[in-house]
Structures are given as structure tokens and as C-alpha cells.
C-alpha positions as CSV (number, residue, x, y, z in Angstrom):
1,X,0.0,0.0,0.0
2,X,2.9,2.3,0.8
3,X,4.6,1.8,-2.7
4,X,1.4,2.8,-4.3
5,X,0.7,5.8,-2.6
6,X,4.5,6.7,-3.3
7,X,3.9,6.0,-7.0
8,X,0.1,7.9,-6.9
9,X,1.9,10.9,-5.3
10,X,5.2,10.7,-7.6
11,X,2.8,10.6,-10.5
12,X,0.7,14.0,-9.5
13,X,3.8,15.6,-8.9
14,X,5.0,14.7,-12.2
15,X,1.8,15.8,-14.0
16,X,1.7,18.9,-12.2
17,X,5.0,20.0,-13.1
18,X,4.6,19.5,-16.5
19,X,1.4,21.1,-16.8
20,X,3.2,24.3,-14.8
21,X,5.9,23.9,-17.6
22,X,3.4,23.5,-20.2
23,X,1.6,26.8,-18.8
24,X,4.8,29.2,-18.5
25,X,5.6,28.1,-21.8
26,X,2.4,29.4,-23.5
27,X,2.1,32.6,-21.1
28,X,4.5,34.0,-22.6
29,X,3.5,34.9,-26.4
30,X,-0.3,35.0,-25.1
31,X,1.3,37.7,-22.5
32,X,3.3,39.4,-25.9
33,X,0.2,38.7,-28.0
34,X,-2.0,41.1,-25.6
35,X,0.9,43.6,-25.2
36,X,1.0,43.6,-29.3
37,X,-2.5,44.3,-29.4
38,X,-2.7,47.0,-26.8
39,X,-0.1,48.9,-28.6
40,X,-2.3,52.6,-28.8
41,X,-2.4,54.8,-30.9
42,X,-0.3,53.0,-33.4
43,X,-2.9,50.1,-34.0
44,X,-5.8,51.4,-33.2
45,X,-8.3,49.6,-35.9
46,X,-10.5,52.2,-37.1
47,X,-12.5,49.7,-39.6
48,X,-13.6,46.4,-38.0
49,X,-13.7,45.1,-41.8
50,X,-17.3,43.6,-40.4
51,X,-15.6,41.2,-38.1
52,X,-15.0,40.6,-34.4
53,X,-11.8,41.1,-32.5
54,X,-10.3,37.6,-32.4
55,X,-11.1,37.1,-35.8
56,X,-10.0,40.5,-37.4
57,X,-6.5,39.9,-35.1
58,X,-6.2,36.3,-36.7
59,X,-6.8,37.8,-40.3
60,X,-4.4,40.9,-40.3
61,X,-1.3,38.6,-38.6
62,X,-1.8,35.9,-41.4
63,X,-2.1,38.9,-43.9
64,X,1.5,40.3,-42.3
65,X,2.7,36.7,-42.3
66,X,2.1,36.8,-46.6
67,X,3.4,40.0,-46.9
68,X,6.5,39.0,-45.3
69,X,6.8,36.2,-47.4
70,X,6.0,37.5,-50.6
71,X,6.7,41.7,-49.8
72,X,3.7,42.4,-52.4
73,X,-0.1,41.1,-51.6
74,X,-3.3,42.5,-53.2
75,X,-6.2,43.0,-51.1
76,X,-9.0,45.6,-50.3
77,X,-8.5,48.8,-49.5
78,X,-9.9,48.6,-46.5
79,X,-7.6,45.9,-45.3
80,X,-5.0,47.0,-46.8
81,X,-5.2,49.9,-44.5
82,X,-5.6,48.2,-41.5
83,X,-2.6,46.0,-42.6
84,X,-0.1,48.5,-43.0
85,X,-0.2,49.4,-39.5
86,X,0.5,45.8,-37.9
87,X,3.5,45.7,-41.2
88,X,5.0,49.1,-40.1
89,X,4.9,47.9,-36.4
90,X,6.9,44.5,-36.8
91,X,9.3,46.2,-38.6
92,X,9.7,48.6,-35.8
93,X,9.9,45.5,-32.8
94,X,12.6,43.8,-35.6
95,X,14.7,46.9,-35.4
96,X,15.1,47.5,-31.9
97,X,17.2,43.7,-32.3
98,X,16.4,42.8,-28.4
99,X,14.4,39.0,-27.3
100,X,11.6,41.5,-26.5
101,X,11.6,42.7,-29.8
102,X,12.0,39.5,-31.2
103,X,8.6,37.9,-28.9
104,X,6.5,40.7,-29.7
105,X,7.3,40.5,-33.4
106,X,6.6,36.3,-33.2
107,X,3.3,36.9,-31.2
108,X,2.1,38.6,-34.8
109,X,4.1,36.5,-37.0
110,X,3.1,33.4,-37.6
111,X,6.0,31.0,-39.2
112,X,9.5,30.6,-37.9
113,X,10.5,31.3,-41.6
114,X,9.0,34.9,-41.9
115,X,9.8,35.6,-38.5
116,X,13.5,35.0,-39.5
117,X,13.7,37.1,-42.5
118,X,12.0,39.4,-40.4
119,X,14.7,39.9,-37.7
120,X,17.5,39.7,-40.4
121,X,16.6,40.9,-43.9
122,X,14.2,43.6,-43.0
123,X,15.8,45.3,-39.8
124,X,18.7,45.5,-42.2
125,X,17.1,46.9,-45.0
126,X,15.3,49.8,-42.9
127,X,18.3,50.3,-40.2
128,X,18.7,53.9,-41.8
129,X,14.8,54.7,-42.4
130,X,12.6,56.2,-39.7
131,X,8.9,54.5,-40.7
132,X,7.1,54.5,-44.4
133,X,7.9,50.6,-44.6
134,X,5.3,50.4,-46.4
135,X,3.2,51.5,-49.6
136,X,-0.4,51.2,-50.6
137,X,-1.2,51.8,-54.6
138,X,-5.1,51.8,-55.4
139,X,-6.1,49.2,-57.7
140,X,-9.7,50.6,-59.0
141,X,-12.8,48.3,-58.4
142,X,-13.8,44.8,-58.3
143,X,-16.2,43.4,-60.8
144,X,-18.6,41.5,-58.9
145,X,-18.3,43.7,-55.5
146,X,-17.1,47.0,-57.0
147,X,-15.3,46.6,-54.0
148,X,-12.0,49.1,-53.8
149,X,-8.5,47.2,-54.3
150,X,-5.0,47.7,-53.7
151,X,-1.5,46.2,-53.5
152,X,0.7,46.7,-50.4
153,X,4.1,45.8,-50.8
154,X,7.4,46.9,-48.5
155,X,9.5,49.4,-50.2
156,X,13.7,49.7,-50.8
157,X,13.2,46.6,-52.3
158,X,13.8,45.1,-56.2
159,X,10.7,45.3,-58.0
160,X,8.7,47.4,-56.3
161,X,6.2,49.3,-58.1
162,X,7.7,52.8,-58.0
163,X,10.8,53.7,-56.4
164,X,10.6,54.7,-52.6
165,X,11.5,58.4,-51.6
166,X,15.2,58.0,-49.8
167,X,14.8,57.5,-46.0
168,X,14.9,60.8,-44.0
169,X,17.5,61.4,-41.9
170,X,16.6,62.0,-38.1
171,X,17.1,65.6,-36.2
172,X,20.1,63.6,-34.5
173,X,22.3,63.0,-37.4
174,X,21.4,66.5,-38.5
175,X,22.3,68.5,-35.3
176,X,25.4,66.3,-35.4
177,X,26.2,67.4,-39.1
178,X,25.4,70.6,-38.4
179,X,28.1,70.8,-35.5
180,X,30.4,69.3,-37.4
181,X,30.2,72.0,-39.8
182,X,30.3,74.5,-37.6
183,X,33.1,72.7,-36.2
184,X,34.8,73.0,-39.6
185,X,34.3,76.5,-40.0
186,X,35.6,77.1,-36.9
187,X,39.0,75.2,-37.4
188,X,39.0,77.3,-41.0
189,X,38.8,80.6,-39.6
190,X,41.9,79.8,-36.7
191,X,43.6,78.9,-39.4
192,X,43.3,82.1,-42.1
193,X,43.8,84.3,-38.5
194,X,47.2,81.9,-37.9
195,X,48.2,82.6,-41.2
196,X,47.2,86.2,-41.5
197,X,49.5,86.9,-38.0
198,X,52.3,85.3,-39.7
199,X,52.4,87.0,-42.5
200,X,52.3,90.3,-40.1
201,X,55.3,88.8,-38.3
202,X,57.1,88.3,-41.3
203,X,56.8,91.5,-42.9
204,X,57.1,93.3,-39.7
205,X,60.5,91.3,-38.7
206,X,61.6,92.5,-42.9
207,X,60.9,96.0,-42.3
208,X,62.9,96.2,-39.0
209,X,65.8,94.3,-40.4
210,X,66.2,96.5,-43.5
């Protein structure tokens, strides 16, 4: 009786513990999947593309997961909208290059593949480029629907429909510019006075001589 009471207890201590395991495990992208969605004003969905919550969420991050994959989707405009918020924002968890950076961006991602290219490829491409990821390009109407379409793609890229405006640079690299060429200035005109005072030394030194 003893053994088996051991072995009850052993095996509820066993299942326990995997089930804690189990549950830390998934806390943590539901917990990054809730701070992803709470991110205001950034994603605030303004059209609920006539669906509920869960099911809007689970449409725009397999919609991110394509465009990752492919960089140009069509869609409506509508969507397309909607989806170039949750696009831009990835990019932006991608480039701060952190592991919180990296859960957020995997709580909207949905393959291991996209989520890759993601942290590599695209925070490289738009190290030097301060938002605009992304571009929308009207379509016209569908046929059946005359409903409005549009491509999306992500930009600096090969064969993308127009080319991108060059990124902007920030008003840190500007006011660092900036003192550097005040900086330069500064270092030019020392140098005309150093030669303009030895040029007075000279001729002075000539005139006193002769």
C-alpha cells in the first residue's frame, strides 16, 4: 500500500509540473500577444472590416505573415489599411534587435521562416529609415463587388512598383552634421587668422631688419 501511494503521489507531482511547464511556456506569447495588441495609438483599428476582435487579429497577422513572405499582396483597401499598421509595427519590434523585440514581433508572425527574414533581412534593410515601410497603390474596383483594391508591398526593395522616396535622416544626425560644420568653420577661420599673423610677423621682422 505504501509503494502505491508513493507512486500515486510521484505521478501527480510529475503531471503537475509538466502542466506548470506547459503553462509558462504558453504565457509567454499569449502575454506578448495582448501587449501587441494593446499597442495605442499605433494600431488602433478604425475599420472592423465587419468582423469581431479575435477574428479581425487572426486575419491581419496571417495577412503580415504573406506579406512577409511574398513583400507584395493584393487586397482591399480597407484591409489594406488596417494592414499596414500591424506591417510598419513589426518592422519597428525587428529593429530594436532585443528578445523582447523579437517575442513581440513572433506573437504577430506566424511561421518561424518569416519571423527570420523578419529579424535579419528587414531590420537590415530599414536600419537607416525612420517609418514608411510600407506603400499602398489603389487598384480601381472589383467586378462583382465594386469593391476598392489595392497592392501593399514593402519598399527599398527590387521590383517594387515605383521607387521609394530616400529615408529621412533623423534631427540627431542632423544636429550632429550641423556641428560638425560649424566645427569645420571654426577650425577654417583659426587657421586664415594663424596665417594672416604670420604674414604680419614676417613682414614686420623684414621691415625692422632693413
Amino acid at each position: 500500500s505504501s509503494s502505491s501511494s508513493s507512486s500515486s503521489s510521484s505521478s501527480s507531482s510529475s503531471s503537475s509540473s509538466s502542466s506548470s511547464s506547459s503553462s509558462s511556456s504558453t504565457a509567454e506569447p499569449e502575454a506578448a500577444q495582448e501587449q501587441v495588441q494593446q499597442q495605442k495609438p499605433h494600431m488602433t483599428i478604425k475599420n472592423k472590416l465587419g468582423r469581431n476582435a479575435a477574428h479581425r487579429w487572426a486575419m491581419l497577422r496571417t495577412m503580415v505573415t504573406q506579406l512577409l513572405q511574398h513583400e507584395r499582396i493584393q487586397t482591399t483597401l480597407p484591409k489594406a489599411k488596417e494592414l499596414r499598421k500591424v506591417a510598419d509595427r513589426v518592422v519597428t519590434y525587428a529593429k530594436k534587435g532585443s528578445k523582447s523585440g523579437q517575442v513581440l514581433a513572433g506573437a504577430v508572425v506566424r511561421t518561424e521562416r518569416e519571423l527570420h527574414k523578419l529579424m535579419t533581412v528587414m531590420a537590415e534593410r530599414y536600419k537607416e529609415r525612420q517609418g514608411g515601410y510600407t506603400r499602398i497603390v489603389q487598384l480601381g474596383r472589383r467586378q462583382h463587388d465594386a469593391a476598392p483594391m489595392a497592392y501593399i508591398e514593402y519598399v527599398d526593395r527590387a521590383g517594387e512598383l515605383r521607387p521609394a522616396q530616400p529615408p529621412q535622416e533623423s534631427h540627431v544626425q542632423r544636429a550632429a552634421q550641423a556641428a560638425l560644420r560649424q566645427r569645420q568653420r571654426q577650425m577654417l577661420l583659426q587657421y586664415k587668422q594663424q596665417q594672416h599673423a604670420s604674414r604680419a610677423a614676417a613682414v614686420s621682422s623684414s621691415s625692422s631688419s632693413s
